[in-house]
Structure formats: structure tokens, C-alpha cells
KOLMAR-450596 format. One record per atom (N, C-alpha, C, O): x, y, z. Coordinates in steps of 0.1 Angstrom, whole numbers, plus 5000, padded with zeros to 4 digits. Layout:
XYZ ...
***
This chain:
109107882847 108807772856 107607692852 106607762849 107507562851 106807462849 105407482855 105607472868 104507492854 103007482864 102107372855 102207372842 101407302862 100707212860 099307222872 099407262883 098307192867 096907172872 097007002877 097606912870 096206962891 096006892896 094506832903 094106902912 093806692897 092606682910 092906652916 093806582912 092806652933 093706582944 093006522951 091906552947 092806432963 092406412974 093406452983 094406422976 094006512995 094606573004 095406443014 095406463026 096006353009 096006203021 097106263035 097106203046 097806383031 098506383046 098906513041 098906563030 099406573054 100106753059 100906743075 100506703086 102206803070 103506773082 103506953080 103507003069 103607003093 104107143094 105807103093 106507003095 106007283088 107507283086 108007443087 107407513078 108707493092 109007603096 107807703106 107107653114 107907873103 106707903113 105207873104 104207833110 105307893090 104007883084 103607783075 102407773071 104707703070 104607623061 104107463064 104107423076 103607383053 103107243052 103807183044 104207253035 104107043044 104406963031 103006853031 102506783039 102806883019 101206803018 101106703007 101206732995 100906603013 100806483006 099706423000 099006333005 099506482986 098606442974 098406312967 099306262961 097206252967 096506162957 095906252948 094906322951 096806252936 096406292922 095806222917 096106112920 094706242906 094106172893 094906182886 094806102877 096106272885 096506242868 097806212868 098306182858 098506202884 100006122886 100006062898 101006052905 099006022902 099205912915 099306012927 098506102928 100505982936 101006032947 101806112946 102606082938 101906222952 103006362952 103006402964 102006412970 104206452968 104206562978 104606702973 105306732963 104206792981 104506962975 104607002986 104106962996 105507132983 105107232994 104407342992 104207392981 103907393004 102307463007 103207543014 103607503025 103707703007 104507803018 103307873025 102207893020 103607913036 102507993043 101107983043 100108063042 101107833044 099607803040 099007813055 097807833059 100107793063 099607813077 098707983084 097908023093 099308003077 098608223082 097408213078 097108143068 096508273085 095108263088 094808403072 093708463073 095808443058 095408533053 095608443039 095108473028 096408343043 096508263031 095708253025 094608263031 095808223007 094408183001 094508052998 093408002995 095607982999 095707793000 095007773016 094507663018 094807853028 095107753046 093907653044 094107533048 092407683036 091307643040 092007523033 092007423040 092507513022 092607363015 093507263021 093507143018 094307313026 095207243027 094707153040 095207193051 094007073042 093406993053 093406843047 093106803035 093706773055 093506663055 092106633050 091206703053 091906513040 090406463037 089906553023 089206513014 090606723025 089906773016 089806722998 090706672991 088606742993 089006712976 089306832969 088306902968 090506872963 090707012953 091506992943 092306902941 091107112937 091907112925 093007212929 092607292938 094507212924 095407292929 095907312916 095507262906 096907402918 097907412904 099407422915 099507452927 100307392905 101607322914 102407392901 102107402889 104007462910 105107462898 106007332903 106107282914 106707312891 108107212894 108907322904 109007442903 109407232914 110707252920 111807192919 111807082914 112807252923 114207162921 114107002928 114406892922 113607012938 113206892944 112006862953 112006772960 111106952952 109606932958 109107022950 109607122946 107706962946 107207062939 106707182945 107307192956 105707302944 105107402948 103807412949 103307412938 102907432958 101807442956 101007592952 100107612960 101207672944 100607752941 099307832944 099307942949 098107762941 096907802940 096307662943 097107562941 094707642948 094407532952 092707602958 092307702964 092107482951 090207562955 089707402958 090007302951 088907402970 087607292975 086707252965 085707322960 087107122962 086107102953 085007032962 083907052959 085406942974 084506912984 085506882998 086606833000 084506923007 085206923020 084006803033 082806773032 085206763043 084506703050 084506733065 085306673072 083706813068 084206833083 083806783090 084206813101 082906683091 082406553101 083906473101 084006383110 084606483096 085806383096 086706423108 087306343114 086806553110 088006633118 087106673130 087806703140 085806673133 084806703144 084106593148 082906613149 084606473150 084306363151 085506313154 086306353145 086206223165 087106153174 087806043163 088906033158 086305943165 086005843158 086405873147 087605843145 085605923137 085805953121 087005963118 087705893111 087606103126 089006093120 089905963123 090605913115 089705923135 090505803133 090505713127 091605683122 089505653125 089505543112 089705623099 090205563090 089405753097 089005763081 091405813083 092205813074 091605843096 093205843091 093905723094 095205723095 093205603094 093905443095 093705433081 094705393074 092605463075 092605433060 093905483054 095005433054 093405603050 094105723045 096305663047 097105633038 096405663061 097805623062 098205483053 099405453049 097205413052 097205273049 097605283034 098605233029 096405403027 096705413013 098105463008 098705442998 098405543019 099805643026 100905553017 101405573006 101105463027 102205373032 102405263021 103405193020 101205263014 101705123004 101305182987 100905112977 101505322987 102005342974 103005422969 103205522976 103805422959 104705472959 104505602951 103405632946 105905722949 105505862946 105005782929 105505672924 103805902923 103905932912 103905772903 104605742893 102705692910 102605572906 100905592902 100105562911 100605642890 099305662887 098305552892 098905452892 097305542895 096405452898 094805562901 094505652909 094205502891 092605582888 092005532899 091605612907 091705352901 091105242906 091005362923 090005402927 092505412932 092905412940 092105562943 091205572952 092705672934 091905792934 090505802935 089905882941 089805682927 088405712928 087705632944 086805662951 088405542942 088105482960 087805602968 086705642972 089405652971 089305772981 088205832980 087505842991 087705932962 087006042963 085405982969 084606032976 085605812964 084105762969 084105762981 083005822985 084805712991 084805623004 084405783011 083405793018 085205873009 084705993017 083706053023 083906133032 082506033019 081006093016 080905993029 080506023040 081205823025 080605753035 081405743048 080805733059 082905753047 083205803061 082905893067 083405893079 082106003062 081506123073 080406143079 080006223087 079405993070 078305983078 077705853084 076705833091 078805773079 077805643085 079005543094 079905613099 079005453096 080105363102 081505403099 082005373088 082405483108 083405483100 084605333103 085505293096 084205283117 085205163112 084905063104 085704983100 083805063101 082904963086 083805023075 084704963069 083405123074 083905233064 085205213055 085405173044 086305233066 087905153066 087805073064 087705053052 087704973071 087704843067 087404823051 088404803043 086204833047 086204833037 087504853024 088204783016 087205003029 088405103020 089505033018 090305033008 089704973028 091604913032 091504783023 092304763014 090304683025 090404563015 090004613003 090604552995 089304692996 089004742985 090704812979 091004812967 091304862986 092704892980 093504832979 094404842970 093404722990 094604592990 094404512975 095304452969 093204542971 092504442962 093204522948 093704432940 093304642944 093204732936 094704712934 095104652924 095404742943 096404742943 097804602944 099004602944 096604482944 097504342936 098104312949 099104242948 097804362962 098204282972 097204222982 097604172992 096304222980 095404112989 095904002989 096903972982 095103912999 094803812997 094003732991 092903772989 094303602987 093003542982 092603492989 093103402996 090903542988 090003483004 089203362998 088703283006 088903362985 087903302975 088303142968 087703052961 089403162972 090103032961 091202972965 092203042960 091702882972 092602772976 094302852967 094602872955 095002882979 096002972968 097102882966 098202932963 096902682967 097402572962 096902522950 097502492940 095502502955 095002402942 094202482932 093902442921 093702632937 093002712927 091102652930 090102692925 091202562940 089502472943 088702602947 089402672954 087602642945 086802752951 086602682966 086502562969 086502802976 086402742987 085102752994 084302842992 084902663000 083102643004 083302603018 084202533021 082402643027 082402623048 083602673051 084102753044 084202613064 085302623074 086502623061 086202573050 087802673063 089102603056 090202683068 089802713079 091502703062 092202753068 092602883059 092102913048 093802953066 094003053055 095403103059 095503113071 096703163052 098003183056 098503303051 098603313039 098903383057 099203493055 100503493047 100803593042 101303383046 102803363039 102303303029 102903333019 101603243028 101403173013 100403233005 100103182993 099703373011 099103463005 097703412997 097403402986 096903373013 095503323012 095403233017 096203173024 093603153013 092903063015 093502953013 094302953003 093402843020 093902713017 092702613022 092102613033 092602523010 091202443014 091802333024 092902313026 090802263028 091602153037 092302023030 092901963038 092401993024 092701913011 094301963010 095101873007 094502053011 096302123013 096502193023 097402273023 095602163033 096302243050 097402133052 097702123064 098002063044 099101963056 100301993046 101401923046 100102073037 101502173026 101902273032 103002323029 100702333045 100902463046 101602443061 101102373070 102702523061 103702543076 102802613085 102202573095 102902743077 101802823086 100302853084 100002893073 099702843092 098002873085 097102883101 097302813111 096102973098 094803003107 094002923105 094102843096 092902943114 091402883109 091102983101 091703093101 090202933094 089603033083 087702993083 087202893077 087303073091 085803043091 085003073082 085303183076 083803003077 083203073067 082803233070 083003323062 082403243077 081703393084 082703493083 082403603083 084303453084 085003553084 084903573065 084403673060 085403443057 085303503041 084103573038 084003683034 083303503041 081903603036 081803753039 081103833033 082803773050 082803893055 083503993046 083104103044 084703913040 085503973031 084903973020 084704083015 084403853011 083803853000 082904022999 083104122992 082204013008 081004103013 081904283010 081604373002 082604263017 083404413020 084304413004 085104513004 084404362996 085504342982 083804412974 084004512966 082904382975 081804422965 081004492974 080004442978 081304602980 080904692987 080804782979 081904822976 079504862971 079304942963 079505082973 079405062985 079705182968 080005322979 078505402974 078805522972 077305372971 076205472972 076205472983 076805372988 075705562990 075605593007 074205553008 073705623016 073505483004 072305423004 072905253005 072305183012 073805202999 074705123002 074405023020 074805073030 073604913019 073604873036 075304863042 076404853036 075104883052 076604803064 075504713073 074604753080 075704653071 075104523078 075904383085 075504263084 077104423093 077804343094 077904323114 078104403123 077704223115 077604143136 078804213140 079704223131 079204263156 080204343154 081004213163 082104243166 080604123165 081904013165 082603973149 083803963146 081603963143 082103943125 083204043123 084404013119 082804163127 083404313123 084704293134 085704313127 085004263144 086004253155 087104133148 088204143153 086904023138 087603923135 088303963122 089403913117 087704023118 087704093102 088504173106 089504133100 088904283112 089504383119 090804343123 091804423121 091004233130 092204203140 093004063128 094104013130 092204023118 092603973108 093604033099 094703983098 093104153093 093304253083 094304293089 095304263083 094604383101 095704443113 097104303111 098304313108 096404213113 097704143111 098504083096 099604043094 097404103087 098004073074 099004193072 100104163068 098504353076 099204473073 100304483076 101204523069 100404423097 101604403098 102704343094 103904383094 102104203091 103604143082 103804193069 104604133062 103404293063 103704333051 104504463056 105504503051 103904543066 104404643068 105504643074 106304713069 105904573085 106404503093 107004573108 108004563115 105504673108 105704753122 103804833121 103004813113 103804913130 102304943136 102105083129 103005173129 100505073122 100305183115 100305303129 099805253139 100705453129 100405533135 099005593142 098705643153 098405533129 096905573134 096205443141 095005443139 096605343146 096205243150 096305283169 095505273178 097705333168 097905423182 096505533187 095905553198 096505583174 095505733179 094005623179 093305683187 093205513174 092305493179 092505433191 091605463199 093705323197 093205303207 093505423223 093105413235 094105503217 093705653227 092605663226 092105703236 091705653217 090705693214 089405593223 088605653231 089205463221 088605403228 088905393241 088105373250 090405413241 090605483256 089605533265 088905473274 089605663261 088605743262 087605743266 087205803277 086505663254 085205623254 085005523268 084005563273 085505443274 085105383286 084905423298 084605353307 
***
């Protein structure tokens, strides 16, 4: 039987029978995979500690007929501010599902792996809906589906102050071709700069977040709606924060 070595980031785990997981891997050396994790659930396992959402490990996997195996698997770093924190996990699993949901199995991408292993450190200690946010336009970007927030997506004009911007025509539109565009928003300066701002967001954890949380609230309910028309229904974890703010009032 086939075994192969893996670096992973952990992006999801669905229980399945009394002891088992299927766990859904961000690999460095093949993208996205899912495997199964037998009895990772029994408190004698020597996979249970890894198999957690968020964690970073190395595993070794055999081929299966049609899911692979997870074998063996060790912490290369863990985050438990993420799972002991309300907050944390919720945003750091809006990301996480986000990255989930818009890539496909076994579609290598380095750009995407290294995001994750970065973004992690800073979702367990500092802003984590800054944090997302970020992560989500830094992937959109990586991954050749953003928007363009920077450049008239008619005329190619750099854009400078107020303009508009369209989620179908996939970006900025200066005013000079708002009367081509069917559909289109306002597009304030303060919201692009916000994005410019979050696209060159270095991940040292010395790194400022320095953003107005009305800036942060438009940027937010912006990005929510670009996701939905691409996704074209409501991320899961979007549910579990507003239980969550629920809460907090």
C-alpha cells in the first residue's frame, strides 16, 4: 500500500461512525485532500490530539480505494486561543470555510498554504475579525478571484476619490464609465484604501491593524456580499458568528 508524507494545515473534521473523522487537509505538497482519521476519536489514539481544526502537522497518509488514510500525524504547531475563544473561532472558521469552499480537491497552491500557516499566529492573538477579513481578500487575491479595487475594470484608468464599483463586472469602475455599468455601488475612497490596505497586509504579528470600525463594518458587509454572489448561498460560519454576537449583548 502506497504511504506518503504530508505538511498540512487542518481546514475541517466531520465525525463519522462511533470513533472516526474525515478531515479535511491543506497540504503543501497537493493542495486540498480529504482522509480518513479511524478512531481518532478514542481518548488512546495517537492521531486524537491532531486531528483538530486550526492544527499545523505533519501526517503520513496511505492511498485508499477512494479516501485516503491517515496513518500517523504529529503537531507541528497548535492554537488553542482559537477553540477557547467564542470570537476567535468564529472568524478564524469564516476564513478557514471560505478557503474550504472555493478550492478544489488536490489543486496545489503554495501562495494559499502559506497564508493559512501565516494568518494563524495572528488569529489567536490579535483582532480576529481584522484577521479574516484580511485572510479572505488576501486569498481571493491569490486565488485569481478578487476584485479589482485599484483600477477601472472598463478603461484600465487608476482610480483616485469617490467612484463606483460592480460586483458583475468584477470591480472598480471610474465615473467616466458608471453610465456602461447596469449594475454598480458607490465606491468610496475610504472603503478602496481599506482594501488596498488589507491586500498588502504583511502577517509579522508586530504588523499594525489600524482600521475605524465603521471602515471595518463596510469592508465586511461588502466582501459578505461579493462571496455571496459567487457562492450563491450563506457561508455556515457566518450563522455561528451572528449566534455569537447574539450573545455578547
Amino acid at each position: 500500500m502506497e504511504t506518503f508524507t504530508v505538511e498540512a494545515i487542518v481546514l475541517d473534521t466531520k465525525n463519522f461512525g462511533d470513533a472516526n473523522k474525515v478531515v479535511t487537509l491543506f497540504t503543501k505538497e497537493f493542495g486540498k485532500l480529504e482522509a480518513n482519521a479511524y478512531g481518532c476519536r478514542r481518548s488512546r489514539s495517537p492521531i486524537s490530539g491532531a486531528m483538530q481544526m486550526f492544527n499545523h502537522i505533519s501526517a503520513e497518509l496511505s492511498r485508499g480505494v477512494k479516501v485516503d488514510i491517515i496513518r500517523e500525524a504529529d503537531i507541528l504547531n497548535f492554537y488553542d486561543a482559537l477553540t477557547a475563544d467564542l470570537e476567535r473561532l468564529a472568524y478564524a472558521s469564516l476564513f478557514f470555510e471560505i478557503v474550504n469552499r472555493m478550492t478544489l480537491p488536490l489543486e496545489k497552491s503554495s501562495e494559499t498554504f502559506y497564508l493559512l500557516e501565516k494568518s494563524l499566529p495572528v488569529l489567536s492573538k490579535r483582532n480576529p475579525k481584522v484577521a479574516a477579513l484580511i485572510g479572505a481578500c488576501q486569498f481571493m487575491e491569490a486565488s485569481g478571484m478578487q476584485l479589482n479595487f485599484s483600477r477601472c475594470v472598463h478603461c484600465g484608468a487608476e482610480i483616485f476619490g469617490d467612484a463606483a464599483i460592480s460586483l458583475t463586472d468584477g470591480g472598480a469602475v471610474c465615473m467616466n464609465c458608471v453610465e456602461y455599468v447596469e449594475e454598480c455601488r458607490p465606491y468610496p475612497e475610504a472603503l478602496r484604501k481599506t482594501f488596498e490596505t488589507m491586500l498588502g497586509f504583511d502577517w509579522r504579528e508586530d504588523t499594525k491593524l489600524n482600521f475605524k470600525s465603521r471602515q471595518l463594518e463596510v469592508a465586511e458587509n461588502f466582501f459578505a456580499d461579493y462571496l455571496h454572489s459567487i457562492l450563491g448561498n450563506e457561508l455556515k460560519s457566518e450563522q455561528f458568528i451572528r449566534e455569537f454576537l447574539t450573545l455578547k449583548i
